[in-house]
N, C-alpha and C positions, 0 to 999 in steps of 0.2 A: 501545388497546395494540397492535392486529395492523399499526394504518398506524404507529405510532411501531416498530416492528419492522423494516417494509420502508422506509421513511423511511431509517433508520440502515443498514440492509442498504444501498442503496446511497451513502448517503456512505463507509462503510466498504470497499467496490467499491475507490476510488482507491487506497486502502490496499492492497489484491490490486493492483492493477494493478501499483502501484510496487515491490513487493516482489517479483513476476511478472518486472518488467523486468530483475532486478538476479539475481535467483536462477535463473530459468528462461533467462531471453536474456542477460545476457553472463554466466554459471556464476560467480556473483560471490558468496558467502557473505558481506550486507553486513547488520553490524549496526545499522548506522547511523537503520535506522527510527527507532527508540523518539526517538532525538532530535531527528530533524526533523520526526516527528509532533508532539511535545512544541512543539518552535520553530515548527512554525506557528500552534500555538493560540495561544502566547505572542504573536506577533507580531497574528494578530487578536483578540487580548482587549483589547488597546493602540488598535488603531486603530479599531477598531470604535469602543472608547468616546468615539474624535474625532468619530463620528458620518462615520466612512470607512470602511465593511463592505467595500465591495466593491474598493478599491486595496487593501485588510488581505490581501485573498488572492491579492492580487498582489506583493505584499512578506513574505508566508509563502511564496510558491514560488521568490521569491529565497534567501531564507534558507535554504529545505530543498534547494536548490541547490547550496550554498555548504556543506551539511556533506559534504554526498556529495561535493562537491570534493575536499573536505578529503580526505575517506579516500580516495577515488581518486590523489590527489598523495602520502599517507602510502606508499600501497600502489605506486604506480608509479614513481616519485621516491625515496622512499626506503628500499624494499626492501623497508618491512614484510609480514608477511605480513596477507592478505585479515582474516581474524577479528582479529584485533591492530587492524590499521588501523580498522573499525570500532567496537571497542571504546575508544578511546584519541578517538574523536571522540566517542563517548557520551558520556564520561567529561565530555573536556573542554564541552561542548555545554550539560550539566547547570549549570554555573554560567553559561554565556551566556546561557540561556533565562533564567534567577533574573534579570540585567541587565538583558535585556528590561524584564521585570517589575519593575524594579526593588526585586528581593530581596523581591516579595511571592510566597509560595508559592500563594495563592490570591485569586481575582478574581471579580466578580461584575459582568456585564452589568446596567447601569440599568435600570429596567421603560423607562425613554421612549429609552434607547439605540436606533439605529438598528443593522437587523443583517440579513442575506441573508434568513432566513428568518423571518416574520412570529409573532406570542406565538401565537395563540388560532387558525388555521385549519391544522390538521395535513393539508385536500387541497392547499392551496397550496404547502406545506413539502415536501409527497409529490414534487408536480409538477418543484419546485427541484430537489431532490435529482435524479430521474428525469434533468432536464436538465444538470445539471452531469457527473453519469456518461457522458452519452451523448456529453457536449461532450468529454472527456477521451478519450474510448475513440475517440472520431473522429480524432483528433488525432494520439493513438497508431499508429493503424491509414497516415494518411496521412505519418505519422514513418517507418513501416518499408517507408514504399512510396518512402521516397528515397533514394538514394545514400548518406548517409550512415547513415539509418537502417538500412539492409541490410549495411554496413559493422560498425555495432555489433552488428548479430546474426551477423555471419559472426566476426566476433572472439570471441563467447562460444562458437560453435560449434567455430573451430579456429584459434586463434589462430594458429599457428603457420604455417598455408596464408597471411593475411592479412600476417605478416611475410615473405613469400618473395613476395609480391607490391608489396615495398616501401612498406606502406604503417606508419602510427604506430600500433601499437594502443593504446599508451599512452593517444593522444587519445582513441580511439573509449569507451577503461574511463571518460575522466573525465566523456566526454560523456553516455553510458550513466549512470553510477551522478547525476549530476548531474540529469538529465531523473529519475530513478527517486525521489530525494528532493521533488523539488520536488513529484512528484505526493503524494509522500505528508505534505510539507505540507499542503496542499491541503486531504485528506483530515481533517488535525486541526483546520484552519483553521473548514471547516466543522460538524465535529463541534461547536467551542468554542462557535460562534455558532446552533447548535440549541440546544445544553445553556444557554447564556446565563450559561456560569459558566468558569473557567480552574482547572486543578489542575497543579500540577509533575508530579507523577506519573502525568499520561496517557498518556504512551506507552509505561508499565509494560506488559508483555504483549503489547501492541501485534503484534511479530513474531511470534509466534505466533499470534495471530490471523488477519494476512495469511495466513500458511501453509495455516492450516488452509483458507481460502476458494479456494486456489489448488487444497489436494488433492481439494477437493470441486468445485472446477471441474472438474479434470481427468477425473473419474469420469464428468463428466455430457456432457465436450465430445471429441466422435468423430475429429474433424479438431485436434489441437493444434499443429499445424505450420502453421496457419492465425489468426492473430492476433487480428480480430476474433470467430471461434469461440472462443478460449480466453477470451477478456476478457471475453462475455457469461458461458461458464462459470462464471467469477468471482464474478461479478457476481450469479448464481442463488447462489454457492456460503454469499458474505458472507450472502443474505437468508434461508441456512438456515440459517446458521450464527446470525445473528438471532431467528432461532425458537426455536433451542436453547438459545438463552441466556435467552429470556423460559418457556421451559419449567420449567427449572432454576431462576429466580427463584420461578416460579407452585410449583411442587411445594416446595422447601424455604425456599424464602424468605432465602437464604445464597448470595450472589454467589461465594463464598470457593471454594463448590464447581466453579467456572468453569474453573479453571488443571485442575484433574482432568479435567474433560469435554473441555477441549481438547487435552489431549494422548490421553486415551481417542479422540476425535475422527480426530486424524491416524493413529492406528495404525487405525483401522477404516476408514479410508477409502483408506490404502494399500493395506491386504487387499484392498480392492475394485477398487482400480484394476489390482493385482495379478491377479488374479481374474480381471476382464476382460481383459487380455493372453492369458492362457494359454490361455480360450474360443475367443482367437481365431486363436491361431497352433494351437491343435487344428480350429477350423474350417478353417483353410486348408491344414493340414494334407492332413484329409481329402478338400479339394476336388481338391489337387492327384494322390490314390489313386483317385479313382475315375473 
């Protein structure tokens, strides 16, 4: 149970990561998770079962691509506002995933289906995981060390400097929120091919889960203006939040209780992050008196 814990702690990581990119780096209120987490398990439940695991996650992070598109083009394009835009690609995304699947609401991986992560050896599944986080968070990290990735986070920072610099922010939101989905395809892609099952409704909750792995990164990562600092944050953050979810099963045996601890979750972990702020502009405070 404790490695199937941390196992999912970090395939859930992508999840933070992506939701990281869109919320924290371009200040973008994107609701769009829940659907392209949804679209990429749908997308590898399909391909997997061709016995194509590993292209499945590579045409889950098209697709999870392609919604953030969408609301990025909603929102830049045609004025909608950010929450709207997001909402209005859920919405529609809902019956595209159903297409996918071809209007089946649930899916079951064959026992001899081939799939990323192997039935019967949870250190092997550990290790996957382990390396797909690290492969992602690399990628990331060498993303914002490029011109254009420094571009999309200077546009979430001030847009308005990056327009008087003549440059499109437009592109950089589609590009941003477009890289943000596909990771969180990803994320559900792999989820789908652990679980060895597909449900429409997985990416119910979903943002708020990212969230809460974010605020619980934030509490634990000292340097957050430093990229790969925040993303391992994350990454601890998902596999406590992992804990607390197998706690909450172990003690009442009622998943249902989860939507309550996670939102109990984020307000105690703002406290803290809160908290530590204040420690510290009184420490420097007083550094600076005496």
């Amino acid at each position: 149970m404790v490695l199937n814990a941390i196992t999912l702690g970090f395939i859930f990581a992508l999840l933070g990561f992506g939701i990281f990119l869109s919320f924290k780096v371009l200040n973008f209120t994107d609701l769009t998770a829940e659907a392209s987490f949804t679209c990429g398990a749908a997308i590898s439940v399909v391909f997997a079962s061709m016995g194509l695991p590993f292209l499945s996650l590579l045409l889950a992070a098209i697709g999870g691509a392609l919604a953030g598109t969408i609301t990025a083009l909603l929102h830049t394009k045609l004025h909608i506002e950010k929450v709207l835009s997001g909402i209005l690609t859920l919405t529609g995304f809902y019956t595209i995933n159903l297409l996918i699947t071809n209007f089946r609401p649930n899916l079951n991986l064959s026992r001899d289906a081939r799939a990323v992560f192997p039935r019967d050896n949870p250190y092997v599944s550990l290790v996957i995981a382990i390396g797909f986080a690290l492969l992602v968070a690399a990628a990331l990290v060498l993303f914002f060390r490029t011109k254009v990735g420094l571009t999309v986070r200077a546009t979430g920072d001030n847009e308005n400097m990056v327009q008087s610099l003549g440059m499109d922010t437009d592109r950089y939101k589609i590009i941003g929120l477009a890289l943000s989905n596909a990771v969180i395809a990803i994320s559900g892609a792999l989820f789908m091919q652990y679980e060895r099952y597909y449900d429409a409704s997985f990416g119910t909750g979903m943002m708020v889960v990212g969230v809460v792995t974010i605020i619980i990164g934030e509490v634990f990562s000292s340097r957050r203006h430093y990229t790969a600092i925040m993303l391992l944050g994350i990454t601890l953050g998902s596999i406590i939040y992992r804990f607390l979810y197998m706690g909450v099963l172990y003690w009442t045996n009622q998943p249902q209780y989860m939507k309550l601890i996670s939102a109990l979750s984020i307000i105690l972990f703002i406290l803290l992050s809160r908290l530590r702020k204040m420690k510290k502009k009184e420490a420097a405070h007083a550094l600076r008196h005496s």
